[in-house]
N, C-alpha and C positions, 0 to 999 in steps of 0.2 A: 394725494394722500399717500402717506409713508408708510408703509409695514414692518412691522420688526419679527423676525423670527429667532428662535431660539433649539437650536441641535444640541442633543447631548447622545454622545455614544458611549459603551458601556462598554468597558473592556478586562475582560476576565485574565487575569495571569495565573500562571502555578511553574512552579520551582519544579527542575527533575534534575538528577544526580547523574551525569554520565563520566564514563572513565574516562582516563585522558587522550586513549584510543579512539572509543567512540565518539570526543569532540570531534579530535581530527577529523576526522572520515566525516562528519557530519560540516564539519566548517569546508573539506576540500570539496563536496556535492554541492557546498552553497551557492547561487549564483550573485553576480555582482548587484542584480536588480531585485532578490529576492530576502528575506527576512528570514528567521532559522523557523518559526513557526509553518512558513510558505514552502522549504525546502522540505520538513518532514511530512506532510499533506502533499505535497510533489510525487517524494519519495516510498509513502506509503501505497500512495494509488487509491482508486477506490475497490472497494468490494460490494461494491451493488449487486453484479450478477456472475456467478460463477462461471458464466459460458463465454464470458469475457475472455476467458483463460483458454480457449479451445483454438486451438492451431497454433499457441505459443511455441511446443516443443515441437520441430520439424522431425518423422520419425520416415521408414518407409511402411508400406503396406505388413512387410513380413515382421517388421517390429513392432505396427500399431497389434498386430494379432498375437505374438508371445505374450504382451503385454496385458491384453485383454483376459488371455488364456489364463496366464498366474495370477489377475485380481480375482476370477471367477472360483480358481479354486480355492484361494483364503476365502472368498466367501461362503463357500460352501461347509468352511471351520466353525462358523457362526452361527450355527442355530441355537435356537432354543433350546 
């Protein structure tokens, strides 16, 4: 007994406007095995969890603390 099946995939497009700059840079980021849709999803990363980002920037101890120290006082700008 023979089966037949039938796939349909759905593929959504949309048109965007980039300068001629931003192809470049976008075409030279492209890889050879990748799609320009694949590059920008590449390229954006995800943003699932902000703590993702924690250890990106290499600082020392006396820079993590100036650091700290000036967001706490703009904080402090901020009340109600």
């Amino acid at each position: 007994m023979e089966s037949e099946y039938a796939f349909t995939i759905e593929m959504v497009y949309k048109n965007i406007s980039l300068s001629e700059d931003a192809y470049a840079r976008l075409k030279a980021a492209k890889r050879d095995d990748e799609s320009f849709s694949e590059v920008v999803l590449r390229l954006l990363g995800s943003n699932d969890d902000l703590s993702d980002l924690f250890g990106v920037i290499e600082m020392s101890d006396k820079e993590r603390d100036e650091l700290l120290k000036d967001i706490e006082s703009v904080w402090g700008t901020w009340d109600n």
